[in-house]
N, C-alpha and C positions, 0 to 999 in steps of 0.2 A: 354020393353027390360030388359032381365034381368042385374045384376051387372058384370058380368063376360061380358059379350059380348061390354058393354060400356068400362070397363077398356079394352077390348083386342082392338078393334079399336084405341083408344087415342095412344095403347099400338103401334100399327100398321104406324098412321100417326105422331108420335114421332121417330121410328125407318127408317122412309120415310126420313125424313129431315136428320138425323144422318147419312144414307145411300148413300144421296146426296153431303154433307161435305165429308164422307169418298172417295168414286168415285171422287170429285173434288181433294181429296189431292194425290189420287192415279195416276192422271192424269198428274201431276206437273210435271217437270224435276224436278231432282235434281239442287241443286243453288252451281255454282260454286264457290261461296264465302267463301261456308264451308272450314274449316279447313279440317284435314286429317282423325279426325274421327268423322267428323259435317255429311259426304254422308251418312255413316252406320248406324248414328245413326236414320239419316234421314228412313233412309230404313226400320229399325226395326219399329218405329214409327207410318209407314205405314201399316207393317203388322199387328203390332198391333190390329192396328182401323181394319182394317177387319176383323182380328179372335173375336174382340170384336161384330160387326155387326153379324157375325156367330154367337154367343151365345145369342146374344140378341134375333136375329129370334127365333133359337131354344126353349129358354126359351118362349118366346110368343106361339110357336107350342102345346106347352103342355096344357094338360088339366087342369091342376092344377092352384087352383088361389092362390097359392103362388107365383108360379115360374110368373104369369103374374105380378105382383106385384112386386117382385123382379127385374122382367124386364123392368117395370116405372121406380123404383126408379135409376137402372142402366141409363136408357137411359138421364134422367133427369137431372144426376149430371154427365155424359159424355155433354151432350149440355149446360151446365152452365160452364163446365172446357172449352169448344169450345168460349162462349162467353168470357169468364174472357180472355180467351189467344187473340181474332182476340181485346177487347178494351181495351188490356196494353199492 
């Protein structure tokens, strides 16, 4: 197998799990606890992460093995900011 095909699967089952977090956080209610601008911020947050998942796909789409690589590095330090946040 060539380089490109190995980086775009990792690349693939990296953005699977990232895709799963995001759908679960999308899923949430909002927490009434927030303050008065804890819901929106919430909400932004959300979007976020799915325009991020959108770009991430996209960047894997491409032929280019920059942008797949780009899109490691992306996915990688978005699931390391996911762990730092759910173990503090």
């Amino acid at each position: 197998m060539s380089t490109i095909k190995i980086l775009s699967g990792i690349n693939w089952l990296l953005i699977g799990v990232y895709g799963a977090f995001t759908i679960w956080a999308l899923l949430q209610n909002a927490n009434p606890a927030n303050d008065a601008g804890g819901g929106e911020q919430e909400t932004a947050l959300k979007g976020i992460g799915f325009f991020l998942l959108l770009v991430l796909a996209g960047l894997n789409w491409q032929p280019y093995t920059w942008a797949k690589i780009v899109a490691l590095l992306l996915v990688v330090s978005l699931l390391l900011i996911i762990r730092y946040i759910i173990t503090h």
